[in-house]
N, C-alpha and C positions, 0 to 999 in steps of 0.2 A: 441614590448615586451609586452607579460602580463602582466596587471593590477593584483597587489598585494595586499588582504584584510585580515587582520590579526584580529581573532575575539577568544577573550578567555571567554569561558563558564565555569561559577562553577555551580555546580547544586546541590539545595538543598532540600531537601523533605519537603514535609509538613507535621511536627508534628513528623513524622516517622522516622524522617530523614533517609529516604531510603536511595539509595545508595547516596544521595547530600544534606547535611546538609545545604547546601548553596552554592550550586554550582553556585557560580560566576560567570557570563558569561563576561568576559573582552571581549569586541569585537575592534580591529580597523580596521579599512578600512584604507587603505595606500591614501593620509597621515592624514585622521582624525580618532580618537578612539572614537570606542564605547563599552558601557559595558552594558553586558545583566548578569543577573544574577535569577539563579533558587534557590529558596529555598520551604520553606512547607509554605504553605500558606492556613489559615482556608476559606473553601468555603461552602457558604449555598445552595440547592439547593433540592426542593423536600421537603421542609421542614423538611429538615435535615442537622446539620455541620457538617464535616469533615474536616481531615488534606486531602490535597495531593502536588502533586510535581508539581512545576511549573517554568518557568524561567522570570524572572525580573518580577516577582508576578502575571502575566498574565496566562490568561486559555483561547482560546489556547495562546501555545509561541510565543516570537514576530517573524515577517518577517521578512528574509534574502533577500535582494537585490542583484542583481548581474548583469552582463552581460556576453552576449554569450561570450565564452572562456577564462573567469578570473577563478583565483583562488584564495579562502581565506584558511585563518587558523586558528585553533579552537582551543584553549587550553579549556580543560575539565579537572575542580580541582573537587574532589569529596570530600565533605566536611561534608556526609552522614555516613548512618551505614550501607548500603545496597550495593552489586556492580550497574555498570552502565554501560549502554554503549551506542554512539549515532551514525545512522546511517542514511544516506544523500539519499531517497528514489528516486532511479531514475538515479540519478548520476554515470555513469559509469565509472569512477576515472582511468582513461586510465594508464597501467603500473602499479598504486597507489592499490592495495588492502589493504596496510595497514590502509588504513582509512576507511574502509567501513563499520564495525562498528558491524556484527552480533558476540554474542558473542558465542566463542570455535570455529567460524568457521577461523574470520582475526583477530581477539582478543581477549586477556584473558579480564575478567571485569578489567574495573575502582574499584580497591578496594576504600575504604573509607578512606579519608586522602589521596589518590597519585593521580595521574594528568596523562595528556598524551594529546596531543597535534597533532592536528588529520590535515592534507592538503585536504583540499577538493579544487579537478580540474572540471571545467567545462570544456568540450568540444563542442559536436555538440546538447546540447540540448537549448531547446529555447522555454518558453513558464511558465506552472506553476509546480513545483515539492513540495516535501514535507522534511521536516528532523523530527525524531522522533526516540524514546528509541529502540533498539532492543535486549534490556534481560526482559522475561517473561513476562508481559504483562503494563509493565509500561508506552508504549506510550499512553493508554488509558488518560491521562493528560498531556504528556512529550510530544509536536507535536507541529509544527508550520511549518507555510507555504515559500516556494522558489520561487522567482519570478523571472524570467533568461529574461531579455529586450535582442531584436537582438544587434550585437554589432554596436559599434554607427557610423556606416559606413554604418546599413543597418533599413529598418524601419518593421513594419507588414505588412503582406500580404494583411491584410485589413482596411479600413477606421480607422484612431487613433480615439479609443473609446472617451468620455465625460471624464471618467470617470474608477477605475478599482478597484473592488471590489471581496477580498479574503470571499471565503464562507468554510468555511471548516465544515461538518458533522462528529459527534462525538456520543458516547453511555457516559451515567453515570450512573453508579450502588452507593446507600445510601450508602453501605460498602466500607471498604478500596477494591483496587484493588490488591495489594498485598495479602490480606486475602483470596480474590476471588482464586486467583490462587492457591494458597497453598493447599485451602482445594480441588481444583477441580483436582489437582494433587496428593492427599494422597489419597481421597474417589475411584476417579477412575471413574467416572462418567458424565455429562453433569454440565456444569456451570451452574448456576442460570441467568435466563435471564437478563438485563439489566432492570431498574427502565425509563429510556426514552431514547429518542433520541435530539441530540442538535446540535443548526444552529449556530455557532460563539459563544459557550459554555454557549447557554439559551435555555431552555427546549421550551420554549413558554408558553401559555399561555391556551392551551389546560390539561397541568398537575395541580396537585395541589400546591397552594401556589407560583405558578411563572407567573403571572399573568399580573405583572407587569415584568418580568425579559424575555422581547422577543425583539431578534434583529431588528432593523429595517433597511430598505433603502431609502434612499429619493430619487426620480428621479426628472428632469425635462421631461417634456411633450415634446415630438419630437428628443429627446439626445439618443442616443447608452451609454451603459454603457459593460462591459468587466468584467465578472464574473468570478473568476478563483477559479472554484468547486474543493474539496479534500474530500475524505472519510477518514478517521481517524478513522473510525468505528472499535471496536474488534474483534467482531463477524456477522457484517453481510452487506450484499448487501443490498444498497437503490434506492429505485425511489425518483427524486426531478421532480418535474414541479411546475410552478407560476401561479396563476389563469387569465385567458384571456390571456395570455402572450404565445406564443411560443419564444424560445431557437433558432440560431443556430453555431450549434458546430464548434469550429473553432482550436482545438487542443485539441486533448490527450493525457497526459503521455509527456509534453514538448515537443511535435512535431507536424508540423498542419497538420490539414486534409482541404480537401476537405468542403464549405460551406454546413450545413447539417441543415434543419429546424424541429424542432421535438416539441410535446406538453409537453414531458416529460424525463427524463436521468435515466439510468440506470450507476450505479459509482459500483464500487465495491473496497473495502476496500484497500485503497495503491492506488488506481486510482487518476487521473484527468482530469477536463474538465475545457477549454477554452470555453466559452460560449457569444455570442454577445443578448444584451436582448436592445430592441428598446421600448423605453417607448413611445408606439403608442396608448395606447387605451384611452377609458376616463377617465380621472383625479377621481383617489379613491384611494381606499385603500385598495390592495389586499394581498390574504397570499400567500407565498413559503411557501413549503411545501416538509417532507422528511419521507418515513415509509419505511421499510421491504420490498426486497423480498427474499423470501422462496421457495424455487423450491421441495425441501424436506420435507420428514414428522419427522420435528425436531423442538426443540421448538423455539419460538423467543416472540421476546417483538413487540406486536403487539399494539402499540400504536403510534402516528404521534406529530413530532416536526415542531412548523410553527414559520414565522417568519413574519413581515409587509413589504411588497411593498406600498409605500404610495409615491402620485406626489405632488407634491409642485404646489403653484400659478402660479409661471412663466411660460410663453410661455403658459398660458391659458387666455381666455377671464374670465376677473374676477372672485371671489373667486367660490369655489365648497363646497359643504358637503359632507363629507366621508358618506358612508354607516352607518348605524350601526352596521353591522355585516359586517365584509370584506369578498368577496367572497374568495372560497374554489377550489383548483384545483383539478381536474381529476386524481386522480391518479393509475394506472393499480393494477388489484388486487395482494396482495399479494404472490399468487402461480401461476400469471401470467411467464410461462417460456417463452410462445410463442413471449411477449411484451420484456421481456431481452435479448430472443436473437436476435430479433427485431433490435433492437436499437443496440446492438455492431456490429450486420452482415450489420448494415447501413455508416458505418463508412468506410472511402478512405484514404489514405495521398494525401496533396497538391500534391506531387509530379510535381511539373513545374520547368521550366529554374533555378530559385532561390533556390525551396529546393527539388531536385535530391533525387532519391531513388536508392536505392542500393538492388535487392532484391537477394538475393543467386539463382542461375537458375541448376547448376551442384552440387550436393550435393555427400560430401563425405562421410556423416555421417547419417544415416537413425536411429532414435533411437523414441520405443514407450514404453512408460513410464503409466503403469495405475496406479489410484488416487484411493485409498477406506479408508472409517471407517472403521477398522477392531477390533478386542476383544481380550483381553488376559485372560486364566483362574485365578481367584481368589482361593487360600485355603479357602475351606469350601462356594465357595460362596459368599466372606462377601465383593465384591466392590460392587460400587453404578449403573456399566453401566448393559446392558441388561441380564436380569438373573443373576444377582451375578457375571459376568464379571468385566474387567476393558478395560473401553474406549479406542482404539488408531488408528493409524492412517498410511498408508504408501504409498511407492513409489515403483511400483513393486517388492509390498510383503515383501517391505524392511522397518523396523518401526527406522527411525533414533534416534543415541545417541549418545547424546556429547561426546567427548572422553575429557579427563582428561586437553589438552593443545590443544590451536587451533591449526587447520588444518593447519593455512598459514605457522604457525614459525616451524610444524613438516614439515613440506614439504621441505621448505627455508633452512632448516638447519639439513635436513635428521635423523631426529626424528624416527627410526623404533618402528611400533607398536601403536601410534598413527591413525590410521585409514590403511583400505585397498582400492586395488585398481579395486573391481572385480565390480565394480556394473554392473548391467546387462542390455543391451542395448534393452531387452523383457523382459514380466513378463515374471516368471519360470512358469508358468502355461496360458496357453488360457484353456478360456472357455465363453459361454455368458455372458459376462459382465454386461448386464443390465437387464439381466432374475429376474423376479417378485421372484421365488425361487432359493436358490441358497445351495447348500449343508454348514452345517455348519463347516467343516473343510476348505474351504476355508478363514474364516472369520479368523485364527489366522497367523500372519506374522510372519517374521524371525526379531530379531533386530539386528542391526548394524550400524555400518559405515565406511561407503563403496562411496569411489569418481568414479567418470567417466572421466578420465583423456582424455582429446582430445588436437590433436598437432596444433602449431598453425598456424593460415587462419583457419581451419579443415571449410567446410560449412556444416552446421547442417540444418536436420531438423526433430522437434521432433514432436510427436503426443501426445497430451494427451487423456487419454482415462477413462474418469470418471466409475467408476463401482456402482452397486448396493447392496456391501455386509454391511451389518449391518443394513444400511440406506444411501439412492442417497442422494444425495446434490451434489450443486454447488460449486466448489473449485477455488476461486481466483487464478493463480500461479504467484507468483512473481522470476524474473530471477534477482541477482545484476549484475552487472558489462558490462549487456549489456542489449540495447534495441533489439527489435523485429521485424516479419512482423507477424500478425495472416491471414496465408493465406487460409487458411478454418476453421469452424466452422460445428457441426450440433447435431442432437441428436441420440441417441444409439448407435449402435455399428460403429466403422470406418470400411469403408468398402476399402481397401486400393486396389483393381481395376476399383473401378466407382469413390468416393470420390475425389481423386487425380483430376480428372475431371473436378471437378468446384471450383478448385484453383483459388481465384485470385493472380494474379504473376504480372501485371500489376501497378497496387495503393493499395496494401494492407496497411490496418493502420499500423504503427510503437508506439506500445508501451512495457511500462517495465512491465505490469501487465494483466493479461486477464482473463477472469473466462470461464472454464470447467463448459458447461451447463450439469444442471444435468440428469445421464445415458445419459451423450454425450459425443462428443470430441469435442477437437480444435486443429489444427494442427500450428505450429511457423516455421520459420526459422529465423536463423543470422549466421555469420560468426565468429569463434571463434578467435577474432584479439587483444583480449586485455589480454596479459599474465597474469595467479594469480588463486587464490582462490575466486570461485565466489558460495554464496550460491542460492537456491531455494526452496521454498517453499510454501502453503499457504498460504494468506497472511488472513483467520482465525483463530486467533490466537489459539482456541483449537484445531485445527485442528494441525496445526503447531508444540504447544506441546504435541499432540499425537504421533508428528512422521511422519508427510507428507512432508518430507523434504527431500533433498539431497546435494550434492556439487559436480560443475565441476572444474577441473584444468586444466588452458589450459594453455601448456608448452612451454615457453623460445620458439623465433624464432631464425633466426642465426644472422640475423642481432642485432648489441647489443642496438639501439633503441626498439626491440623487447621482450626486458628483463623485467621482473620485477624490478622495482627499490629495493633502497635499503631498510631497514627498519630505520623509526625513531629510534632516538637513546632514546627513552622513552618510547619503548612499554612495556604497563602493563605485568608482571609477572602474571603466573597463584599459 
């Protein structure tokens, strides 16, 4: 029988009291309680204070513990002025979409004052995940990390670390984030970049006035240590590497891969890495280090967050003196595309006796889906995106909108008019997707919402296919309710009679999130075996609310373990 962990979260804003005046976090763990609680909490940073949101006063939120195939339970009291909602990154809540947490898609918000009480199931993941806000952009603070240990019958696939140390990479802007959004959705235009980037929510010491405010690690000399990397980032994809130190990767996205030794990590926002770091070199004190990449010509904060790798005496011959400056890692340039796709097209699943892969080989479902910026016209002109436009964003040509009651409860309870069911299994248009010029009537989408309803087993495989209208860039996609295999990868256009060709089908990695190199594709499969409302999207968050999103429903099997369960008896009202 399942291990039962019952954990109740209130969440409270800081200052703002966003949508969590004091969002409580009551946690137990069957049979002991715990209580996590989010409220507003004043934070200096950049030499500057602000309110924001956080849970039991921490930035990031504290760590949830678990092991492979338990489930806990969340009560979320919202005790704020703002909605809320929280979503389990990674976790494919088997049957369960009512907890998955994006809001209009499996839930109305968390009003202010009501509660709701969310089951989060673990299944076959195993490894590092994330949990963080999924209405508007409030995980920018609302984030903390998942730790999923094998279950205790079985161990790692590799040597038990020293040690196991959550790194999670973050953006902070002087302004509320709340403010951020509002204005970057009424103006119609590109956000303001980010004020820095942060390793365990300290800028480093590279900023002004945080000097003192840099994470550190302590190693011992000749120890393994077990890094379990998170991007939490808003708006962008990073490079991490550690100065003298190579990485190697030993899971992404709660699943492992194949051992993989690398100078440096490409993560992209909702990602994670499993990383083994051998403190083998000589006894100092070096920086981790985390900047930008940008494949696009779009703005970003081009500035780098470090933090201290420093060894201890032990296991060395008498004392040492640190440097006076710690050395500086390598880090691939900024508009290095060739080095990101590098590093994800390097990536395998373990795939051995113990963790089996499953990869779809018969597909019933053939579906390609192109990713663009795209523009809406402005009266007179007057938004902030390119020419007096308004910025947005879609999924073959389709710029998604919330519809008024989420999709899970219109569906579940035959809600007509609430969303449709055409979305289109091609864009309504080919043309050269990553052509340097591109006619400007491409550039404005249809808006809607519109699902892609697949039966279920159905085996997919989708293509994504990044374009060049407005401006290329790189699109994170993140899939809920299932993981993945990224079984090819490359840049411009998909060529769907040679491409196919150097599929890997064999060890493809298995993960929930992968980034659309920019004017490229990537191609996915999985098998549609988990009934419900599952979204997709960007996992940029301006990207995302422009409209680069969509939702699958994969329908009721016959057998009634195949069903969607039922709904909690306290889902939020719209």
């Amino acid at each position: 029988m399942k291990e039962v962990s019952r954990i109740s979260i209130h969440l409270q804003l800081l200052g703002l009291l966003f949508a969590v005046n004091g969002f409580l976090l009551h946690c137990q763990a069957w049979p002991a309680r715990y209580t996590f609680v989010v409220e507003d909490t004043p934070y200096t940073r950049l030499c500057s204070t602000k309110n924001i949101l956080t849970v039991n006063g921490q930035f990031p939120g504290p760590t949830l513990y678990v092991h492979k195939g338990h489930t806990i339970s969340v009560e979320v009291i919202n005790r704020g002025s703002r909605n809320i909602t929280l979503h389990w990154h990674g976790v494919a809540q088997p049957r369960n979409p009512w907890s998955d947490g994006p809001d209009y898609i499996t839930q109305c918000p968390i009003q202010p004052g009501a509660k709701f009480t969310q089951k989060i199931i673990f299944s076959t993941e195993e490894g590092t995940l994330w949990w963080h806000a999924h209405s508007e952009w409030d995980r920018a603070t609302v984030h903390g990390a998942i730790i999923i240990y094998p279950s205790k019958k079985s161990k790692y696939p590799f040597p038990k670390p020293h040690a196991e140390i959550p790194i999670i990479l973050g953006e902070w802007w002087k302004e509320d984030i709340g403010k951020l959004y509002t204005r970057t959705i009424q103006t119609g235009g590109d956000p303001n970049i980010s004020d820095a980037y942060l390793i365990n929510g300290q800028p480093g010491d590279l900023y002004p006035c945080s000097k003192s405010d840099t994470f550190k690690v302590t190693v011992d000399y000749g120890k393994t240590y077990l890094l379990r990397l998170i991007n939490s980032a808003v708006q962008e994809i990073l490079f991490f590497a550690i100065a003298n130190h190579k990485v190697t990767v030993v899971g992404t996205d709660a699943s492992y891969t194949k051992p993989f030794t690398t100078d440096y990590v490409t993560i992209s926002p909702g990602q994670t890495m499993d990383l083994l770091l051998h403190a083998n070199q000589s006894p100092n004190h070096y920086y981790m280090a985390a900047t930008a990449y940008v494949g696009g010509a779009v703005p970003y904060d081009n500035t780098t967050t470090r933090a201290l790798l420093q060894y201890t005496n032990r296991g060395t011959k008498g004392n040492y003196t640190p440097s006076s400056i710690p050395l500086l890692p390598n880090l691939p340039a900024h508009n290095d595309t060739n080095a990101s796709v590098h590093f994800s097209g390097s990536l395998r699943s373990l795939a051995d006796k113990n963790h089996p892969i499953d990869v779809p080989l018969k597909i019933t479902n053939h579906l390609f889906f192109t990713v663009s910026v795209n523009t809406f016209a402005c009266p007179n002109n007057s938004c902030a995106g390119p020419n007096g436009t308004r910025l947005a964003a879609s999924v073959n040509n389709i710029s998604f909108v919330n519809p008024s009651i989420d999709i899970l409860q219109a569906y579940y309870y035959h809600v007509n008019g609430a969303f449709g069911t055409r979305f289109p299994k091609t864009p309504p248009l080919l043309f050269n997707f990553t052509a340097q010029d591109l006619p400007l009537y491409l550039q404005t989408p249809k808006r809607g919402t519109e699902v892609k309803v697949l039966e279920y087993d159905a085996t997919v495989e989708l293509v994504f296919q990044g374009t060049n209208l407005v401006a290329g860039d790189d699109h994170p996609m993140h899939l809920h309710g299932f993981s993945f295999y990224v079984v090819g990868m490359g840049l411009g256009n998909f060529d769907k009679d040679k491409d196919p060709l150097t599929y890997n089908l064999v060890d493809p990695p298995l993960r929930n999130t992968i980034a659309v190199p920019v004017n490229g594709w990537t191609t996915i499969r999985f098998k549609a075996d988990n009934p419900g409302v599952w979204f997709m999207h960007c996992h940029l968050d301006r990207h995302m609310s422009w409209g680069m999103d969509m939702t699958f429903i994969v329908k009721n099997g016959k057998d009634p373990k195949a069903h969607i369960l039922p709904p909690p008896p306290d889902m939020p009202p719209c």
